[in-house]
mmJSON file of the N, C-alpha and C atoms, coordinates in Angstrom:
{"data_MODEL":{"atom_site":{
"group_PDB":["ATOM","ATOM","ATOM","ATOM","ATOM","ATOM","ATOM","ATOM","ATOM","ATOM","ATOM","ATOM","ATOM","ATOM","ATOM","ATOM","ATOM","ATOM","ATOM","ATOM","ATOM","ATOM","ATOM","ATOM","ATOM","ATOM","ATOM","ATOM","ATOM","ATOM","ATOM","ATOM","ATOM","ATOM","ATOM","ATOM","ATOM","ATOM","ATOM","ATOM","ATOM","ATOM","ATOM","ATOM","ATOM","ATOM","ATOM","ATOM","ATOM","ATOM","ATOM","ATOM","ATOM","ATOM","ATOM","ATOM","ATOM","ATOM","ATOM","ATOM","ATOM","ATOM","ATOM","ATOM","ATOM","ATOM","ATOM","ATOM","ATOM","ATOM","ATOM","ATOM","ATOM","ATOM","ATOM","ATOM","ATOM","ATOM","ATOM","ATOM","ATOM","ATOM","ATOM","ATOM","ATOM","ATOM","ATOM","ATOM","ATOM","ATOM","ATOM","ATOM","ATOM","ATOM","ATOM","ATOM","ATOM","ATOM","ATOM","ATOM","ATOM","ATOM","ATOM","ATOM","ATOM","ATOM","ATOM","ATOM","ATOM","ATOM","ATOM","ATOM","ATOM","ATOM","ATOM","ATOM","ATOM","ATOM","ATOM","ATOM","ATOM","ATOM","ATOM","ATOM","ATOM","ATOM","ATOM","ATOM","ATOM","ATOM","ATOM","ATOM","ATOM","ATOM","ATOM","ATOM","ATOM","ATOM","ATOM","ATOM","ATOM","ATOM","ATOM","ATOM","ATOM","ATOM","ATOM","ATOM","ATOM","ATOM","ATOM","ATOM","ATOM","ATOM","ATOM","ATOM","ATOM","ATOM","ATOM","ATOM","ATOM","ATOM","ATOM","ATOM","ATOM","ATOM","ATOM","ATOM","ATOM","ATOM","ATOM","ATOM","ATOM","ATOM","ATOM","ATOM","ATOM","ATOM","ATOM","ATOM","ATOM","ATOM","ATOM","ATOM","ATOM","ATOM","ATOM","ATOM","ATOM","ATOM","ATOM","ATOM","ATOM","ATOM","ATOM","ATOM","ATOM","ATOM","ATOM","ATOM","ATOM","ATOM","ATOM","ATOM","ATOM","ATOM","ATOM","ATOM","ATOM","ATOM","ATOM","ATOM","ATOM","ATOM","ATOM","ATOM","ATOM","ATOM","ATOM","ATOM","ATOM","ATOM","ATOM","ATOM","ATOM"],
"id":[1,2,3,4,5,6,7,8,9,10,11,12,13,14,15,16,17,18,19,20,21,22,23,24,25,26,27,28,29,30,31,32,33,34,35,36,37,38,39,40,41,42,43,44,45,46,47,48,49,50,51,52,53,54,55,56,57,58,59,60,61,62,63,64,65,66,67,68,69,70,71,72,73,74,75,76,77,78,79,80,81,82,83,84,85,86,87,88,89,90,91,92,93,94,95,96,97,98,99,100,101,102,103,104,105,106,107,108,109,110,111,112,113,114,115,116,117,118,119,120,121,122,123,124,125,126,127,128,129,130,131,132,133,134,135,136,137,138,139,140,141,142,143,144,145,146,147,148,149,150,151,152,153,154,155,156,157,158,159,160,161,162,163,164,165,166,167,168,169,170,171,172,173,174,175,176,177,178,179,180,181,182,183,184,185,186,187,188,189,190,191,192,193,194,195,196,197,198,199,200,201,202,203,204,205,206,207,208,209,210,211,212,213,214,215,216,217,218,219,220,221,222,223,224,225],
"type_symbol":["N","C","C","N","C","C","N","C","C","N","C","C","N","C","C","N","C","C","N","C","C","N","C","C","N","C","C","N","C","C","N","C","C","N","C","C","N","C","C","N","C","C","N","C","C","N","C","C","N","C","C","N","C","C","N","C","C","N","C","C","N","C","C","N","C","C","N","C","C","N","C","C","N","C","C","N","C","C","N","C","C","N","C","C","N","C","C","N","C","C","N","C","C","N","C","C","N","C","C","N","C","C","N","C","C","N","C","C","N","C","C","N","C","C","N","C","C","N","C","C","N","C","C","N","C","C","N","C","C","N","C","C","N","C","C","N","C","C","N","C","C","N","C","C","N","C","C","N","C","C","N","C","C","N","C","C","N","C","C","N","C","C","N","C","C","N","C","C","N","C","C","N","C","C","N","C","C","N","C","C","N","C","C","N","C","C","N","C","C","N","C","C","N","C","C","N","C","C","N","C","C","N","C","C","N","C","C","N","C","C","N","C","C","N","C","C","N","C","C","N","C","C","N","C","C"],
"label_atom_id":["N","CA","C","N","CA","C","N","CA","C","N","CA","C","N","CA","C","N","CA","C","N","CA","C","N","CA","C","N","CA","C","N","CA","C","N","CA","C","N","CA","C","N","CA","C","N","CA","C","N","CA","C","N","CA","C","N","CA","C","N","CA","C","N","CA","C","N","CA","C","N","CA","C","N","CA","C","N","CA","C","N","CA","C","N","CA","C","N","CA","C","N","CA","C","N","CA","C","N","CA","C","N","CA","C","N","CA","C","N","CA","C","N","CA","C","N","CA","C","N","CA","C","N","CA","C","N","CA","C","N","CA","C","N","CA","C","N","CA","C","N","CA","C","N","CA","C","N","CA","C","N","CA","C","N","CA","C","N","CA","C","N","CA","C","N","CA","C","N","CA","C","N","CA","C","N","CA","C","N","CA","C","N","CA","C","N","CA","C","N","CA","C","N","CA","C","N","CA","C","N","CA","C","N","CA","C","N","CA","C","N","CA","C","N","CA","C","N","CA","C","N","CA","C","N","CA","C","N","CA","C","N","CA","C","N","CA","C","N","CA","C","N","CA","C","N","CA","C","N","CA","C","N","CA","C","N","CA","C","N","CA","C"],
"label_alt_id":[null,null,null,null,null,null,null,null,null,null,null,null,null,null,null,null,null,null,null,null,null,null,null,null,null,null,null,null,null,null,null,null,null,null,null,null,null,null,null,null,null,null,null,null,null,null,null,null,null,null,null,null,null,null,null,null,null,null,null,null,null,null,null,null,null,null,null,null,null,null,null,null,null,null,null,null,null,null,null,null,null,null,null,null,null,null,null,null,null,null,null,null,null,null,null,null,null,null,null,null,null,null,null,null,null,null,null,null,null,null,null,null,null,null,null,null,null,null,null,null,null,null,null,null,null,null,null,null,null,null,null,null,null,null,null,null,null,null,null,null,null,null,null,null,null,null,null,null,null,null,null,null,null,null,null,null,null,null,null,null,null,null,null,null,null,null,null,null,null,null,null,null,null,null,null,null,null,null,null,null,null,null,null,null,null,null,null,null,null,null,null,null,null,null,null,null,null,null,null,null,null,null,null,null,null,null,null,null,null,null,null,null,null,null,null,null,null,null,null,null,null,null,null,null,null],
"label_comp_id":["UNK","UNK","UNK","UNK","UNK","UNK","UNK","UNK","UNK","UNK","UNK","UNK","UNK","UNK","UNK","UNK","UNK","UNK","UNK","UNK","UNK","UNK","UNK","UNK","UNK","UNK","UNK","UNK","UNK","UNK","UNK","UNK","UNK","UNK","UNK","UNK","UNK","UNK","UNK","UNK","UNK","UNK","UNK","UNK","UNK","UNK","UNK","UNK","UNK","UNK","UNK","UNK","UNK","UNK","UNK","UNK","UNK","UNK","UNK","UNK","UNK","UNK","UNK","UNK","UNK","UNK","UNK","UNK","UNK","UNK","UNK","UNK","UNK","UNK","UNK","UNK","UNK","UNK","UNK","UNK","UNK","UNK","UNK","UNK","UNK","UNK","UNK","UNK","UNK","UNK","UNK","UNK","UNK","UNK","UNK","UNK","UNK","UNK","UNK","UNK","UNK","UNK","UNK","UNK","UNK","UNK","UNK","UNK","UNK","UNK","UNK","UNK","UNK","UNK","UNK","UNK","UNK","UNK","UNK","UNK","UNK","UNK","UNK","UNK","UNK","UNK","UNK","UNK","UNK","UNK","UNK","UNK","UNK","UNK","UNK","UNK","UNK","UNK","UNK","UNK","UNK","UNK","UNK","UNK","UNK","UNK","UNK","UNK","UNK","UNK","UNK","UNK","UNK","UNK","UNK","UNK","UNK","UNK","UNK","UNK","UNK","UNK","UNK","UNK","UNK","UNK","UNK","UNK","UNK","UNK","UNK","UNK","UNK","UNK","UNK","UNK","UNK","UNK","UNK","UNK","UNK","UNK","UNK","UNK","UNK","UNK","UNK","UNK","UNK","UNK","UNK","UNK","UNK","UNK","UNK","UNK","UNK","UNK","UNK","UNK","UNK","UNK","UNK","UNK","UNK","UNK","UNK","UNK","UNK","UNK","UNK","UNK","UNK","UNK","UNK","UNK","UNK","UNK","UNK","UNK","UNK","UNK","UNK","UNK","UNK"],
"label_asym_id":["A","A","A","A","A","A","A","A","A","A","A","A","A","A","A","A","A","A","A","A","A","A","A","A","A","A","A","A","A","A","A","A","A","A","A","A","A","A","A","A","A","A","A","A","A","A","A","A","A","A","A","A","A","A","A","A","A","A","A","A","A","A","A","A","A","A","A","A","A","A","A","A","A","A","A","A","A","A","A","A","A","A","A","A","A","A","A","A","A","A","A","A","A","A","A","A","A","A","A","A","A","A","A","A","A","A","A","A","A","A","A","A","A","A","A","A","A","A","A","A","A","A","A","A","A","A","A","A","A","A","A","A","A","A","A","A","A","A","A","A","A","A","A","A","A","A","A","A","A","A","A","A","A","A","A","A","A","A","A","A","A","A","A","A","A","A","A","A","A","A","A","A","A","A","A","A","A","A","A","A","A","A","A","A","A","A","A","A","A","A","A","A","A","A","A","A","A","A","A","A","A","A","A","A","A","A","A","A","A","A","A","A","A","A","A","A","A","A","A","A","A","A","A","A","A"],
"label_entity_id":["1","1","1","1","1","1","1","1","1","1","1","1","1","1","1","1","1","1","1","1","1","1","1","1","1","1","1","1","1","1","1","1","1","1","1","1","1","1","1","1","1","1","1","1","1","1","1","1","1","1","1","1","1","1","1","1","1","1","1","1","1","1","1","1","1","1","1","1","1","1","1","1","1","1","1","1","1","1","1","1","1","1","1","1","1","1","1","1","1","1","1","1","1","1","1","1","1","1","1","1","1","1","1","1","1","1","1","1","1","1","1","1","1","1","1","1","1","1","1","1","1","1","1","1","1","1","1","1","1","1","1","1","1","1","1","1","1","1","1","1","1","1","1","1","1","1","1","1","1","1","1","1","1","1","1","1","1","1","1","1","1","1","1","1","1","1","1","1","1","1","1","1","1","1","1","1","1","1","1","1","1","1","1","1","1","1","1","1","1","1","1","1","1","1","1","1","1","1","1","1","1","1","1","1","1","1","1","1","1","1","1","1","1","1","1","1","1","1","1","1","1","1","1","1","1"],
"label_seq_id":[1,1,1,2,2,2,3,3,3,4,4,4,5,5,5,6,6,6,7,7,7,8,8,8,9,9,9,10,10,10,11,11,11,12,12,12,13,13,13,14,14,14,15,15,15,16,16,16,17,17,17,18,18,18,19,19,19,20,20,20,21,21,21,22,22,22,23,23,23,24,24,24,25,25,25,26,26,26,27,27,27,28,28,28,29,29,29,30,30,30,31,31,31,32,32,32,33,33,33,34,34,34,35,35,35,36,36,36,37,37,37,38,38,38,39,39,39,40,40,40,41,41,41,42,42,42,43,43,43,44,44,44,45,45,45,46,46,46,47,47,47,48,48,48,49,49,49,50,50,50,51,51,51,52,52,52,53,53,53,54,54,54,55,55,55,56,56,56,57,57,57,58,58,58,59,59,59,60,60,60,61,61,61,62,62,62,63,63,63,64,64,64,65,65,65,66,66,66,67,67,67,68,68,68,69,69,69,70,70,70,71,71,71,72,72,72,73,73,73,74,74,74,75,75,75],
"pdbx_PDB_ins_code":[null,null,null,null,null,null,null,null,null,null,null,null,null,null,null,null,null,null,null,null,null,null,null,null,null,null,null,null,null,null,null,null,null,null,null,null,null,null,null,null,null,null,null,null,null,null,null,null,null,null,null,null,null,null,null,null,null,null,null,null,null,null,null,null,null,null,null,null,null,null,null,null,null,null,null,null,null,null,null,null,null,null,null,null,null,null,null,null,null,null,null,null,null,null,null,null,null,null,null,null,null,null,null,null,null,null,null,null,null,null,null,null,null,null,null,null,null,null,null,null,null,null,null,null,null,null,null,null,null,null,null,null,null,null,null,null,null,null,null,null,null,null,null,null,null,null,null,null,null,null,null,null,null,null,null,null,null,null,null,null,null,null,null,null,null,null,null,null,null,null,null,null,null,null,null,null,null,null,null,null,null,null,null,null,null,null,null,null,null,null,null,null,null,null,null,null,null,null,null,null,null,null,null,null,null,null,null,null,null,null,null,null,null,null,null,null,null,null,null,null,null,null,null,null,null],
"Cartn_x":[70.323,70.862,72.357,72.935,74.425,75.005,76.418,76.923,77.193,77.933,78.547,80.268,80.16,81.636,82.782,82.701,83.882,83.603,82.807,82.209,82.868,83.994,84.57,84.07,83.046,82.424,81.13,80.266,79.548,80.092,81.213,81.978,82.323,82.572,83.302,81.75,80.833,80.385,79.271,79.326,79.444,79.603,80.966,81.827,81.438,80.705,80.569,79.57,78.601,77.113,76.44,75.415,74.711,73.893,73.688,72.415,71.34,70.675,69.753,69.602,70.927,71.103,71.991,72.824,73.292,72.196,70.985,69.642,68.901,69.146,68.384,69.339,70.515,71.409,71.445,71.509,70.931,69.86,68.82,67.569,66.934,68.008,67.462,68.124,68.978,69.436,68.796,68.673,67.755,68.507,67.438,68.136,68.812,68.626,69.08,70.374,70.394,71.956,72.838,72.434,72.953,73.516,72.767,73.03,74.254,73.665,74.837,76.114,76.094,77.491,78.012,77.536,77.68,78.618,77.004,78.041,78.845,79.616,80.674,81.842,81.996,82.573,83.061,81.77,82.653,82.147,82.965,82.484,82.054,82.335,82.062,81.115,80.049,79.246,77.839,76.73,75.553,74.357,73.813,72.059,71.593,71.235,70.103,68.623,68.537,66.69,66.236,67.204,66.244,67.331,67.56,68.28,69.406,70.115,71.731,72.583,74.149,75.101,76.013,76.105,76.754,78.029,79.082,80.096,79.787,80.537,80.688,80.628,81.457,81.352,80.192,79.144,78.004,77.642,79.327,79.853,78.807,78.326,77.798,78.773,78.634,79.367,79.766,79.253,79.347,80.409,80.262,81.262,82.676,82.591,83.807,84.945,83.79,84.542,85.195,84.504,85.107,86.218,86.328,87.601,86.975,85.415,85.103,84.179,84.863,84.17,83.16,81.996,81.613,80.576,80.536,79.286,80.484,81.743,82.391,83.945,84.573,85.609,86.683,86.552,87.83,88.207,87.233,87.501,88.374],
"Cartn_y":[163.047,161.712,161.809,160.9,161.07,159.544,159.283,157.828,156.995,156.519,155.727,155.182,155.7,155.607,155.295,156.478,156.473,155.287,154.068,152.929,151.994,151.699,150.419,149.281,148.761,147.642,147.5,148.725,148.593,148.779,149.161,149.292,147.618,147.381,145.812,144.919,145.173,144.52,144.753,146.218,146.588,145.995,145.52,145.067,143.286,142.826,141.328,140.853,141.811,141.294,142.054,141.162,142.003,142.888,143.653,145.147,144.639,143.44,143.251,142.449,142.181,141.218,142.603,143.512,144.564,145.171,145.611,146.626,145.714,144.365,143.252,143.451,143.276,143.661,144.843,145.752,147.328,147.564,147.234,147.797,149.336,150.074,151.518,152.202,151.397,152.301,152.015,153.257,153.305,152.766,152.699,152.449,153.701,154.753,155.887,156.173,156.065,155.774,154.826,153.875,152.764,153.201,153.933,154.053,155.383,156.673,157.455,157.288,155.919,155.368,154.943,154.033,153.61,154.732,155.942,156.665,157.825,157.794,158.303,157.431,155.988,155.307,154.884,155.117,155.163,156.243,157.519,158.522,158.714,157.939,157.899,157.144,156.483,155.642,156.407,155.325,156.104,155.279,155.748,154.407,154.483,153.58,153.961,153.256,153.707,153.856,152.013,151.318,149.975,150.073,150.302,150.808,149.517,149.897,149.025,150.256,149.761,150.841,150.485,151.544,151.344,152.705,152.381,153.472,154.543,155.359,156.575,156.181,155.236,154.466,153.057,153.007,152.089,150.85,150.481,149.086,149.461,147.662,148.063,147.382,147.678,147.666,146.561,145.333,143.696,143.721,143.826,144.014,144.545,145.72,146.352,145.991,145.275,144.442,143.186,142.446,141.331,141.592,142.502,142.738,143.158,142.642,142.547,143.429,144.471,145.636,145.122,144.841,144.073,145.077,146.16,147.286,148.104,148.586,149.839,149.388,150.372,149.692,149.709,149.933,149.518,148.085,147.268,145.786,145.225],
"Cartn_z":[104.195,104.078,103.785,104.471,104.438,103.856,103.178,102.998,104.275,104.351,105.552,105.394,104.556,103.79,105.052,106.056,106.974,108.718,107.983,108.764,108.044,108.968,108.662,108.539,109.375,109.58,108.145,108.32,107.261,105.817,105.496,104.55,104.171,104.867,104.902,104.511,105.072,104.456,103.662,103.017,101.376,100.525,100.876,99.88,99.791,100.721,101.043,100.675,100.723,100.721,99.092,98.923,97.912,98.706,97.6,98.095,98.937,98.352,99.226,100.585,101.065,102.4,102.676,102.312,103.057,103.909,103.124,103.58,104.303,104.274,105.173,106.492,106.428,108.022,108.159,107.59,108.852,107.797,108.563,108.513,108.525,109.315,109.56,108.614,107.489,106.215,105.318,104.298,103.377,102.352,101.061,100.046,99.199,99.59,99.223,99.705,101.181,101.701,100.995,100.791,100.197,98.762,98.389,96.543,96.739,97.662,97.763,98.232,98.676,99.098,97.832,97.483,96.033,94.724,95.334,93.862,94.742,95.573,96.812,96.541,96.265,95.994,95.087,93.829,92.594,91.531,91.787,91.509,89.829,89.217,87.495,87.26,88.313,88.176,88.613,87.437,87.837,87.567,87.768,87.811,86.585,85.837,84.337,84.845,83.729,83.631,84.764,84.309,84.471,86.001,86.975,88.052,88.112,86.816,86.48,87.056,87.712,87.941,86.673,85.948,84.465,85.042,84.425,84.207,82.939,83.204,81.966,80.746,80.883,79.232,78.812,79.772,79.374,80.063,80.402,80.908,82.069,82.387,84.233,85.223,86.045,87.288,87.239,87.102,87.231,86.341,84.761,83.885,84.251,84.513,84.925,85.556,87.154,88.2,87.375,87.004,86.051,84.981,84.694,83.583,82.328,82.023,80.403,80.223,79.868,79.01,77.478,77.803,76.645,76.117,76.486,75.979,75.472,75.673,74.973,74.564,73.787,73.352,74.102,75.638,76.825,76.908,76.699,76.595,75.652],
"occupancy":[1.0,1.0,1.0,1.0,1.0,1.0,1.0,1.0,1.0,1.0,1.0,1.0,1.0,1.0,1.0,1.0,1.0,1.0,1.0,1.0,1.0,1.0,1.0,1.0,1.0,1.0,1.0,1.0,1.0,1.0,1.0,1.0,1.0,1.0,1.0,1.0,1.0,1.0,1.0,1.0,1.0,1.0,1.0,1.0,1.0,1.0,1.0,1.0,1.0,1.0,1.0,1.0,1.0,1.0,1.0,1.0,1.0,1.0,1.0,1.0,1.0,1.0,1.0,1.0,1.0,1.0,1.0,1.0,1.0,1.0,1.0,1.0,1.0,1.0,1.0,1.0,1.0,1.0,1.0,1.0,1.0,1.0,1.0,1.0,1.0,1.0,1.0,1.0,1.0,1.0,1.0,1.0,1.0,1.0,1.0,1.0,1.0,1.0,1.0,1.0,1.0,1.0,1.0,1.0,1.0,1.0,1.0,1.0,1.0,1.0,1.0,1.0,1.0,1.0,1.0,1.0,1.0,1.0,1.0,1.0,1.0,1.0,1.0,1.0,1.0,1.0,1.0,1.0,1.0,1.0,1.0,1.0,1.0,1.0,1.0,1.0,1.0,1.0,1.0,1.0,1.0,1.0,1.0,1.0,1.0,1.0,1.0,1.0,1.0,1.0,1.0,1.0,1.0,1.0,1.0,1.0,1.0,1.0,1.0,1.0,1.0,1.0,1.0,1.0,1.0,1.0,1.0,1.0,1.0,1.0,1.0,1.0,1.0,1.0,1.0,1.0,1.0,1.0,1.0,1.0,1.0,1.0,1.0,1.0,1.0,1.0,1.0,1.0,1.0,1.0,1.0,1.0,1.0,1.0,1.0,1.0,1.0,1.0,1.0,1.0,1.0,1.0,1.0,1.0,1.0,1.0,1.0,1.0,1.0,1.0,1.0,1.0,1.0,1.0,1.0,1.0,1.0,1.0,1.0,1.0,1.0,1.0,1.0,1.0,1.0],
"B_iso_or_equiv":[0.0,0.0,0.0,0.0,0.0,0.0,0.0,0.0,0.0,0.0,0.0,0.0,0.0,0.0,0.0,0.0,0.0,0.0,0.0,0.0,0.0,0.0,0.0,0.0,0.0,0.0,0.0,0.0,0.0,0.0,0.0,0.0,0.0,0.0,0.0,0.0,0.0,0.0,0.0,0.0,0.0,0.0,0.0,0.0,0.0,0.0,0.0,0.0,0.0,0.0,0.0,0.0,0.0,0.0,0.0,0.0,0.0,0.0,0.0,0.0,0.0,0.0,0.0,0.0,0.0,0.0,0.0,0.0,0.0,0.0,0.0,0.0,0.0,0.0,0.0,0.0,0.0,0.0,0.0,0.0,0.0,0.0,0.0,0.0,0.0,0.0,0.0,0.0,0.0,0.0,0.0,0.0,0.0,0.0,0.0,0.0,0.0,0.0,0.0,0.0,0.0,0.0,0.0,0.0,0.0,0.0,0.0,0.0,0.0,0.0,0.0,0.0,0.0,0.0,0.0,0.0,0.0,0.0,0.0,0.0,0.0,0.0,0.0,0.0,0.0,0.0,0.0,0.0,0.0,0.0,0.0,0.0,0.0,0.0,0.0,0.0,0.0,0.0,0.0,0.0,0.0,0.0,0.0,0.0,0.0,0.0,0.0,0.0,0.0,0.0,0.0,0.0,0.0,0.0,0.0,0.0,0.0,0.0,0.0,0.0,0.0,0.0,0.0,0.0,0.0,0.0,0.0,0.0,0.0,0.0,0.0,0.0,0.0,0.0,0.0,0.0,0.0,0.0,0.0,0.0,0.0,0.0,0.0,0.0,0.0,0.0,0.0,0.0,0.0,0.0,0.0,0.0,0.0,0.0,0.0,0.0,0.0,0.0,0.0,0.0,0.0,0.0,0.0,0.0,0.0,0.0,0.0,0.0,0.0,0.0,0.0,0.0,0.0,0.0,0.0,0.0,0.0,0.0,0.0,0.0,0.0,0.0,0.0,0.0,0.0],
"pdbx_formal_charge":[null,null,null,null,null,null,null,null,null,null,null,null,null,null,null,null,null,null,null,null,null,null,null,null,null,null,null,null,null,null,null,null,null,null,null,null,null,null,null,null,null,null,null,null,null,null,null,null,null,null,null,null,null,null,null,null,null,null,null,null,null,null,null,null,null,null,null,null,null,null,null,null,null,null,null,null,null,null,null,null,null,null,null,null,null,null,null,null,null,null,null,null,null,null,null,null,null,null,null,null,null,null,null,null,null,null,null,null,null,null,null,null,null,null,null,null,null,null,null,null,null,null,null,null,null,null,null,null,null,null,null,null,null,null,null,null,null,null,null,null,null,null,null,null,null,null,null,null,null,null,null,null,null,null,null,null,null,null,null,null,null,null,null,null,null,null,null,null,null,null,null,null,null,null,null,null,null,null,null,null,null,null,null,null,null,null,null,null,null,null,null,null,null,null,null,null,null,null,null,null,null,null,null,null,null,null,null,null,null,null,null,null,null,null,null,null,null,null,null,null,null,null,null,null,null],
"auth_seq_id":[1,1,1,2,2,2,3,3,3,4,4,4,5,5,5,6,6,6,7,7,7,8,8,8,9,9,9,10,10,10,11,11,11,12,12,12,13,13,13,14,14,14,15,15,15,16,16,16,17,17,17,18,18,18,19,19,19,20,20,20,21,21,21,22,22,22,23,23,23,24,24,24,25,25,25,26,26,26,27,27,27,28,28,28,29,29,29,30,30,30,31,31,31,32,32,32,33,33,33,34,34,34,35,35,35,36,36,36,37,37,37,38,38,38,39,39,39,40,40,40,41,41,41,42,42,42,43,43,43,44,44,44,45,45,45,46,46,46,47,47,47,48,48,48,49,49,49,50,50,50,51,51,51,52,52,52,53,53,53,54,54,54,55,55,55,56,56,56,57,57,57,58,58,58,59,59,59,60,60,60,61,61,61,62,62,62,63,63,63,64,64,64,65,65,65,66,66,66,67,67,67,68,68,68,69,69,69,70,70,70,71,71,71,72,72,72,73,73,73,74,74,74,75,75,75],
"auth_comp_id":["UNK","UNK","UNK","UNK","UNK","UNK","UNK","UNK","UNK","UNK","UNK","UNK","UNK","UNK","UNK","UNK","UNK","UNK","UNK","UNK","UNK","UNK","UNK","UNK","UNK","UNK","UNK","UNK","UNK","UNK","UNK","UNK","UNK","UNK","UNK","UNK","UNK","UNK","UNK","UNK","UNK","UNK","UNK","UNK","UNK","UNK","UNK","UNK","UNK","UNK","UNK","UNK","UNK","UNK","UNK","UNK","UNK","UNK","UNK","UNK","UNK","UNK","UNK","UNK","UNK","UNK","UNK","UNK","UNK","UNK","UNK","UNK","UNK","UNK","UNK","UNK","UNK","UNK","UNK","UNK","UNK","UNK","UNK","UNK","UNK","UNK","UNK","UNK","UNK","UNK","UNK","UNK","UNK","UNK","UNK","UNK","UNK","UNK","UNK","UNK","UNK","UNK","UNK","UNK","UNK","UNK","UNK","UNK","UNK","UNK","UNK","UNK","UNK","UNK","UNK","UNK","UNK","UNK","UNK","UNK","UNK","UNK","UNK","UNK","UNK","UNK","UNK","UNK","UNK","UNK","UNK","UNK","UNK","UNK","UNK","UNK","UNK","UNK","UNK","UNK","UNK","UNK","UNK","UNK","UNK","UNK","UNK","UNK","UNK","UNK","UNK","UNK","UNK","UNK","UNK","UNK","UNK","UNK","UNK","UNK","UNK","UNK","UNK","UNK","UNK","UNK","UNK","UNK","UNK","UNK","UNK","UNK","UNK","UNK","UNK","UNK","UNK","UNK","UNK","UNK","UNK","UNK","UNK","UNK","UNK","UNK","UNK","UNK","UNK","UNK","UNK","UNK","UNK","UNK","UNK","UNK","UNK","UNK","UNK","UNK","UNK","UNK","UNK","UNK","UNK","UNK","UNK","UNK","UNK","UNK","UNK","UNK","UNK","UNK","UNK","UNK","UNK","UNK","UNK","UNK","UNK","UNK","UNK","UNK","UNK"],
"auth_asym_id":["A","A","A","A","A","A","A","A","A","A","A","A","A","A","A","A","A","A","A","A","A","A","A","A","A","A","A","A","A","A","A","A","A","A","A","A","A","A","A","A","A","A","A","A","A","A","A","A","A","A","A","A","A","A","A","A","A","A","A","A","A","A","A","A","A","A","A","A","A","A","A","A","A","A","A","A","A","A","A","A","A","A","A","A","A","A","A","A","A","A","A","A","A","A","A","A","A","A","A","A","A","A","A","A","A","A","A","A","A","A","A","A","A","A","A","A","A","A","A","A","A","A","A","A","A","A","A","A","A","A","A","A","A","A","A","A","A","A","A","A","A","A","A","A","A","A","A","A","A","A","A","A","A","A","A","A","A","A","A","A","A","A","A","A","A","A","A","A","A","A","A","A","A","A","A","A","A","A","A","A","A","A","A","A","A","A","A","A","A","A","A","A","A","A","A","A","A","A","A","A","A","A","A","A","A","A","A","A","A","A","A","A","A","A","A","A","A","A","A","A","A","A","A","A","A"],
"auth_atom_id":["N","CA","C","N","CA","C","N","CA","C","N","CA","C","N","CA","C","N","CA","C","N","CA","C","N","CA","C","N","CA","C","N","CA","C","N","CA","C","N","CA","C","N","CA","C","N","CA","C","N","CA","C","N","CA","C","N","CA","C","N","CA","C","N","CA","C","N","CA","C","N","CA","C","N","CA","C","N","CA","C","N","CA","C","N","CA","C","N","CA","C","N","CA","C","N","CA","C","N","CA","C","N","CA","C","N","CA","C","N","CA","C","N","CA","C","N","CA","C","N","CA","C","N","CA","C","N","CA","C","N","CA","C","N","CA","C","N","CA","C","N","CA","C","N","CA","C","N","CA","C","N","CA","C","N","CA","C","N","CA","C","N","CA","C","N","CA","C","N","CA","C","N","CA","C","N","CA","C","N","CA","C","N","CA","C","N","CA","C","N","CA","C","N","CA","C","N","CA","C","N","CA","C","N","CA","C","N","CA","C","N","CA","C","N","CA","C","N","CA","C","N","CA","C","N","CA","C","N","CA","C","N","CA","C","N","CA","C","N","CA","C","N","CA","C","N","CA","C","N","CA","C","N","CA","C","N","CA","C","N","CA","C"],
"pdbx_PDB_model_num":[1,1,1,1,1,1,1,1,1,1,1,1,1,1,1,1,1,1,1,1,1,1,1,1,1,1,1,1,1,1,1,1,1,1,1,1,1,1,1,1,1,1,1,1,1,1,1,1,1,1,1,1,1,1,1,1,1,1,1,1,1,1,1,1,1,1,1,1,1,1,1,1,1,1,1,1,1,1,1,1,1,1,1,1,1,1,1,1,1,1,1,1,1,1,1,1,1,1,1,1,1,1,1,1,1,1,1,1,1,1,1,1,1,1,1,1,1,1,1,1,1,1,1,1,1,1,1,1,1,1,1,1,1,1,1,1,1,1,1,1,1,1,1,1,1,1,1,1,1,1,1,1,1,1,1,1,1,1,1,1,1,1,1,1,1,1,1,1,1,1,1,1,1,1,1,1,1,1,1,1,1,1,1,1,1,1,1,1,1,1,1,1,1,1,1,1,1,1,1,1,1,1,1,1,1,1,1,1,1,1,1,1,1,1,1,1,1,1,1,1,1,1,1,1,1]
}}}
């Protein structure tokens, strides 16, 4: 299994769609592709137990993007 990283088009809309209407428009990608793009993309990021993308420091992904570090003391 490989990312898709160097796919402009599916990159683009990575970035547009949530996870689950991304894997709803290409169908023949897994969710495994999907996640190794993910952590290809943001290399300090990683899945926990309840399958949240949290950073190094706890924050999850949603947080981060938003500005508000509300799990560690970067905020």
């Amino acid at each position: 299994m490989t990312d898709f990283l160097n796919d402009e088009e599916k990159m683009a809309d990575f970035h547009a769609l949530s996870k689950q209407d991304f894997l709803s428009s290409y169908s023949y990608l897994t969710e495994t592709e999907y996640n190794l793009t993910r952590m290809e993309l943001n290399n300090s990021m990683y899945l926990d137990n309840s399958n949240t993308w949290r950073m190094e420091c706890g924050c999850t992904e949603a947080n981060v993007l938003d500005g508000n570090h509300n799990v560690c003391k970067n905020g």
